[in-house]
KEKE-3310 file (N, C-alpha, C; in steps of 0.2 Angstrom, whole numbers, plus 5000, padded with zeros to 4 digits):
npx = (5590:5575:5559:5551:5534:5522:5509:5504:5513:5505:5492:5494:5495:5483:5474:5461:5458:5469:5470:5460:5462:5475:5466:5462:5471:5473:5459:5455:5466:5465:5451:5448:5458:5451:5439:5444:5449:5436:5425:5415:5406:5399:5405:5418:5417:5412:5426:5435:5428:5432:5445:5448:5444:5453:5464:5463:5461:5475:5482:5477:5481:5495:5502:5512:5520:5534:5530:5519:5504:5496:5505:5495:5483:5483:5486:5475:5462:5468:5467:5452:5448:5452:5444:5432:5433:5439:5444:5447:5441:5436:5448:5455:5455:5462:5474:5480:5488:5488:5490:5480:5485:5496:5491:5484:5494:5500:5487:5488:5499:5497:5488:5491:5504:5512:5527:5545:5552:5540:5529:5533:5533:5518:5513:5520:5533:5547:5565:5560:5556:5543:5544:5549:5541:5533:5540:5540:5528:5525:5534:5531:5517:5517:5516:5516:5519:5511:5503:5495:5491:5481:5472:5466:5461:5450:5440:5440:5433:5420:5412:5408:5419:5415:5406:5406:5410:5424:5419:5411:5421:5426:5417:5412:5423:5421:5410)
npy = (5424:5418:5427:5428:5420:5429:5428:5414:5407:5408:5404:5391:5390:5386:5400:5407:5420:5422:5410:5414:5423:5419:5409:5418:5423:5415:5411:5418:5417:5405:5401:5409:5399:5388:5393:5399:5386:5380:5387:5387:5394:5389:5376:5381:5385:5374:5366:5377:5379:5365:5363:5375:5371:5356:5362:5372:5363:5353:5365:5366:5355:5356:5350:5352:5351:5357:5366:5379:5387:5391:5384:5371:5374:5376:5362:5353:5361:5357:5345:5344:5347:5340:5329:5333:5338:5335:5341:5357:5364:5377:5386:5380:5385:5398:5395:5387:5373:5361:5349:5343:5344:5353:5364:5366:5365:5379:5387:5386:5393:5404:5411:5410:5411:5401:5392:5388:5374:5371:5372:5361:5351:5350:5346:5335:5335:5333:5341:5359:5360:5361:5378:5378:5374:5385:5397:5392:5394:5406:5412:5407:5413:5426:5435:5441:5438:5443:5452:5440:5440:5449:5445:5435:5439:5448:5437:5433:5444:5442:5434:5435:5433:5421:5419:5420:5406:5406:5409:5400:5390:5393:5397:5383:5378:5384:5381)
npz = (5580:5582:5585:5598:5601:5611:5610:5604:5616:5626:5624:5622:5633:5639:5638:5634:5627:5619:5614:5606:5598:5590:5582:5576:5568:5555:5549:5539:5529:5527:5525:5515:5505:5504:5497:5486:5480:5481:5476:5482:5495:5504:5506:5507:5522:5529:5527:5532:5546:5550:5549:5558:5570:5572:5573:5583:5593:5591:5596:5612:5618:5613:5603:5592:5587:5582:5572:5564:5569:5557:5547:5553:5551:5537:5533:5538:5530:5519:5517:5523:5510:5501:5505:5500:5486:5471:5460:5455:5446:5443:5444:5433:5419:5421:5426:5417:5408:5419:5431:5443:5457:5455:5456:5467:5474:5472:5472:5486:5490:5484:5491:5502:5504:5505:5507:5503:5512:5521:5510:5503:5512:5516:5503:5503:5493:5486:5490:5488:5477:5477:5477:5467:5456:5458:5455:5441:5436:5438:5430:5418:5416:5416:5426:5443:5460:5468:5457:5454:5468:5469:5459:5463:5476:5470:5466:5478:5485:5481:5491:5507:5523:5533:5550:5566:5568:5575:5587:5590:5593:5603:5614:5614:5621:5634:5639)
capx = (5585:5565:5557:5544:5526:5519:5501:5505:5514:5498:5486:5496:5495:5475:5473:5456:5457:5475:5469:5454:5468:5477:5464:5460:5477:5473:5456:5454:5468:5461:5444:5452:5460:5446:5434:5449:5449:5431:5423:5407:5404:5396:5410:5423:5416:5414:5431:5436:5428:5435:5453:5450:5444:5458:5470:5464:5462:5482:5484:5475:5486:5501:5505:5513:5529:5537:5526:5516:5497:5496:5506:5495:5477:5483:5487:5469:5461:5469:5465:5447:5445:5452:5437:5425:5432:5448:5446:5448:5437:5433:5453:5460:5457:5466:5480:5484:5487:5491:5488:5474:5490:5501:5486:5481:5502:5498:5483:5491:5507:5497:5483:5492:5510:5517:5533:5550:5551:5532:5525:5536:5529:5514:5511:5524:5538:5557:5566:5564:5551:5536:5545:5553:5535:5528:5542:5541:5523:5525:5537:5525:5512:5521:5512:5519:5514:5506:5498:5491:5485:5477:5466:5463:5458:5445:5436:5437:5427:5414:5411:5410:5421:5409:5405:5404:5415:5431:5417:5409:5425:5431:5411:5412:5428:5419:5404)
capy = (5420:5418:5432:5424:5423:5426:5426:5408:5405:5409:5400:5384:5388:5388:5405:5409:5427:5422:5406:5415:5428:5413:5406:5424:5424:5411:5413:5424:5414:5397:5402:5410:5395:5383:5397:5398:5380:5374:5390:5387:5397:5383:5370:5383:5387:5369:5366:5381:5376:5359:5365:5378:5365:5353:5365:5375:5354:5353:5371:5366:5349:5358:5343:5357:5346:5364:5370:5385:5386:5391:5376:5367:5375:5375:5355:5354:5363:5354:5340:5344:5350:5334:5324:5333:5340:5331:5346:5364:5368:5385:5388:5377:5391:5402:5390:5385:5365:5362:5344:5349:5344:5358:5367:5366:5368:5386:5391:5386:5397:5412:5412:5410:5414:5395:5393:5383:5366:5372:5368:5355:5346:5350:5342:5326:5335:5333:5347:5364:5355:5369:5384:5378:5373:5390:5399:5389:5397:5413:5414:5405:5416:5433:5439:5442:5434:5452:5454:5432:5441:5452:5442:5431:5444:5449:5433:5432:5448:5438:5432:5438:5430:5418:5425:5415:5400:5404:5412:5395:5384:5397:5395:5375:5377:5389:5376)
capz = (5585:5581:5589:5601:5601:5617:5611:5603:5621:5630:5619:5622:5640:5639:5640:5629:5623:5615:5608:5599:5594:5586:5577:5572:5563:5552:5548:5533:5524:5524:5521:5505:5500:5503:5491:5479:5477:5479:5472:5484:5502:5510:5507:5510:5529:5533:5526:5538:5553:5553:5550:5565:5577:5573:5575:5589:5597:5594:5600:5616:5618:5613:5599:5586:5582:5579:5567:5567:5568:5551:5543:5553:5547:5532:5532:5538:5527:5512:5520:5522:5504:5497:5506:5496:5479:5469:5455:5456:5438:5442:5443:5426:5413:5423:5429:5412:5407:5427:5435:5449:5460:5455:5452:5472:5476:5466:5475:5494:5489:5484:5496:5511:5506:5509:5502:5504:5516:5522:5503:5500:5516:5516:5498:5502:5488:5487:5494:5485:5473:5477:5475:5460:5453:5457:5450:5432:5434:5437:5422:5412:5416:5415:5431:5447:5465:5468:5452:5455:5471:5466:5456:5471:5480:5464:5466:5486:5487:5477:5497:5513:5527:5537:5555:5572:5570:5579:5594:5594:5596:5610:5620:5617:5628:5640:5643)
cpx = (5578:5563:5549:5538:5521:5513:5499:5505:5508:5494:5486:5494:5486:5472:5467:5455:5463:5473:5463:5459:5472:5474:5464:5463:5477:5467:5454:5458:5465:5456:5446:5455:5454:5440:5438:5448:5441:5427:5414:5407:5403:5401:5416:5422:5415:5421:5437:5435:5432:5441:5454:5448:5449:5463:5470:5465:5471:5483:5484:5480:5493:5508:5507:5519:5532:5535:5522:5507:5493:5497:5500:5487:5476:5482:5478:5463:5462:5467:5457:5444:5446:5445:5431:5427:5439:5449:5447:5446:5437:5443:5458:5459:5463:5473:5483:5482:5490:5488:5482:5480:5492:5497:5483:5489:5501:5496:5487:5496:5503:5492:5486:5501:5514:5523:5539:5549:5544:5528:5527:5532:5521:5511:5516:5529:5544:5557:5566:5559:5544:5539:5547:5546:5530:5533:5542:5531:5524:5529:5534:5519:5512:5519:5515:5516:5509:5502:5492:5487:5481:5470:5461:5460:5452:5440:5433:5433:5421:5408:5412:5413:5415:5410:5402:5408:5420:5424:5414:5413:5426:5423:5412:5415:5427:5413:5405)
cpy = (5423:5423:5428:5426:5421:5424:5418:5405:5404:5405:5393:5382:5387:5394:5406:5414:5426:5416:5408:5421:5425:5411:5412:5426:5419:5410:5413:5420:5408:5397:5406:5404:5390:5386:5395:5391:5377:5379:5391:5388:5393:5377:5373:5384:5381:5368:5371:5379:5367:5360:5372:5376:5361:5358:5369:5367:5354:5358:5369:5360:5352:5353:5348:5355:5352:5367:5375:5383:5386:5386:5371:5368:5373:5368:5354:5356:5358:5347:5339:5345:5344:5328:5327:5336:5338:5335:5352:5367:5374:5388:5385:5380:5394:5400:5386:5377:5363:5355:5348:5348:5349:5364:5371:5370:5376:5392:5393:5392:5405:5415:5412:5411:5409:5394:5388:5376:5366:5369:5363:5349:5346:5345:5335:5327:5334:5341:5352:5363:5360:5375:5384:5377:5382:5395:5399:5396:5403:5416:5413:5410:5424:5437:5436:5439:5440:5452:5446:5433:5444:5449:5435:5434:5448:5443:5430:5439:5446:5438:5435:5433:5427:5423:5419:5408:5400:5406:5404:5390:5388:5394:5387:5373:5377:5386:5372)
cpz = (5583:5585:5591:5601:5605:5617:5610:5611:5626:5628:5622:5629:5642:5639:5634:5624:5620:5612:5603:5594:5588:5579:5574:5565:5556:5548:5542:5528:5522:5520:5512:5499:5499:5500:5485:5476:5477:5475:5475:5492:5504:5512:5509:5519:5531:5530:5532:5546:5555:5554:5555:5571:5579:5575:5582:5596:5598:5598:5608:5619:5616:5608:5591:5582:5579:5575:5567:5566:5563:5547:5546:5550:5541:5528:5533:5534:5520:5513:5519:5513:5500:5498:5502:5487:5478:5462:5456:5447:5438:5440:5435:5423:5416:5423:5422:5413:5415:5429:5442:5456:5462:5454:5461:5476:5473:5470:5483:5494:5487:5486:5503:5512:5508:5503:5506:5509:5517:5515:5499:5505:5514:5509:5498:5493:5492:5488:5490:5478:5471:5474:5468:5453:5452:5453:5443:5434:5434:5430:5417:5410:5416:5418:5437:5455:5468:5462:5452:5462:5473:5463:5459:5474:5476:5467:5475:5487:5486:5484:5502:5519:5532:5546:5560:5571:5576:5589:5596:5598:5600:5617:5621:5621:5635:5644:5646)
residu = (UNK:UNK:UNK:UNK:UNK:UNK:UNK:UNK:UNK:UNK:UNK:UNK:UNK:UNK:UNK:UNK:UNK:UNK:UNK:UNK:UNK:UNK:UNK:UNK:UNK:UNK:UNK:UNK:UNK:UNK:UNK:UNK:UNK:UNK:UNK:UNK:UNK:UNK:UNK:UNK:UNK:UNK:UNK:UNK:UNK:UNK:UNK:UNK:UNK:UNK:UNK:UNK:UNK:UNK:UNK:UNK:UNK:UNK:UNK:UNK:UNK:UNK:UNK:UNK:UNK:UNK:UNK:UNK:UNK:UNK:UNK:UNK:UNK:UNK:UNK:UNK:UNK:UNK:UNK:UNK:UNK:UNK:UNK:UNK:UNK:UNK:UNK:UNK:UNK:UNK:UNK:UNK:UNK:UNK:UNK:UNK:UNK:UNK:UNK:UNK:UNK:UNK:UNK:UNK:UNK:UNK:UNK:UNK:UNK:UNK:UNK:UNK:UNK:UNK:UNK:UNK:UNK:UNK:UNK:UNK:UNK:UNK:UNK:UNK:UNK:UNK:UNK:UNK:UNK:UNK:UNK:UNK:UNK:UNK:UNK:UNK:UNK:UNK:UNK:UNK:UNK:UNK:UNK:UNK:UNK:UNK:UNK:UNK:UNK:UNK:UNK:UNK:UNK:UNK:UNK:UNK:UNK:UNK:UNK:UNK:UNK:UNK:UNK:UNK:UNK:UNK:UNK:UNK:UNK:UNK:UNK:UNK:UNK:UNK:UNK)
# end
């Protein structure tokens, strides 16, 4: 049995300090992947703020269709990144000959750690499709998802985590 997540449970109930908790948990990866992928501060932190608005909006409505906050940031996020950039240039040396599709399925998977039905949906793959995509890379590329996060985590120091978003979605609440 799932082990339950009262903070989650609280959030949904409107409780404030558990839904800034929430977003809190989320945060940090996004913003990593929407840098990863666009490779520019400024479009990463709107790209952020949108996909923790949306998300804290279903949290607040309780419209999670079983999914976790995370799945749903991250749909968001990916979502917001496709309205402003349909390349990921800074990442194609690294990523090899890669569609910027499988390119994007890559980044998701080793910036936030999405895997099995989660990066299958999320991209609209057949079942098992993701993992099977990221493991051909991994072997292609003779580095490990630890050593790819690594190298992630090299190029997110670049930037510092933006500051006052999730405090603002919590105050627009509180007005």
């Amino acid at each position: 049995m799932a082990k339950k997540d009262y903070v989650l449970i609280n959030a949904l109930k409107g409780n404030l300090d558990a839904l800034e908790n929430v977003l809190g948990r989320i945060y940090a990866p996004n913003f990593d992947l929407a840098f990863h992928v666009s490779n520019d501060e400024e479009i990463a932190k709107g790209c952020l703020k949108q996909a923790l608005t949306n998300t804290r909006n279903l949290i607040l409505t309780g419209d999670l269709d079983g999914r976790t906050p995370i799945y749903h940031a991250t749909a968001f996020t990916l979502a917001a990144l496709n309205e402003i950039t349909s390349k990921i240039d800074s990442w194609n040396q690294a990523l090899g000959e890669l569609t910027d599709e499988d390119g994007l399925i890559l980044l998701t998977h080793l910036a936030l750690d999405v895997q099995g039905n989660d990066l299958d949906s999320l991209f609209d793959l057949d079942h098992g499709a993701g993992d099977a995509l990221v493991a051909r890379f991994l072997a292609e590329s003779g580095m490990s998802d630890d050593e790819w996060g690594d190298v992630l985590d090299k190029h997110g120091a670049t930037v510092s985590l933006p500051t006052g978003i999730i405090d603002s979605l919590i105050d627009d609440l509180e007005d």
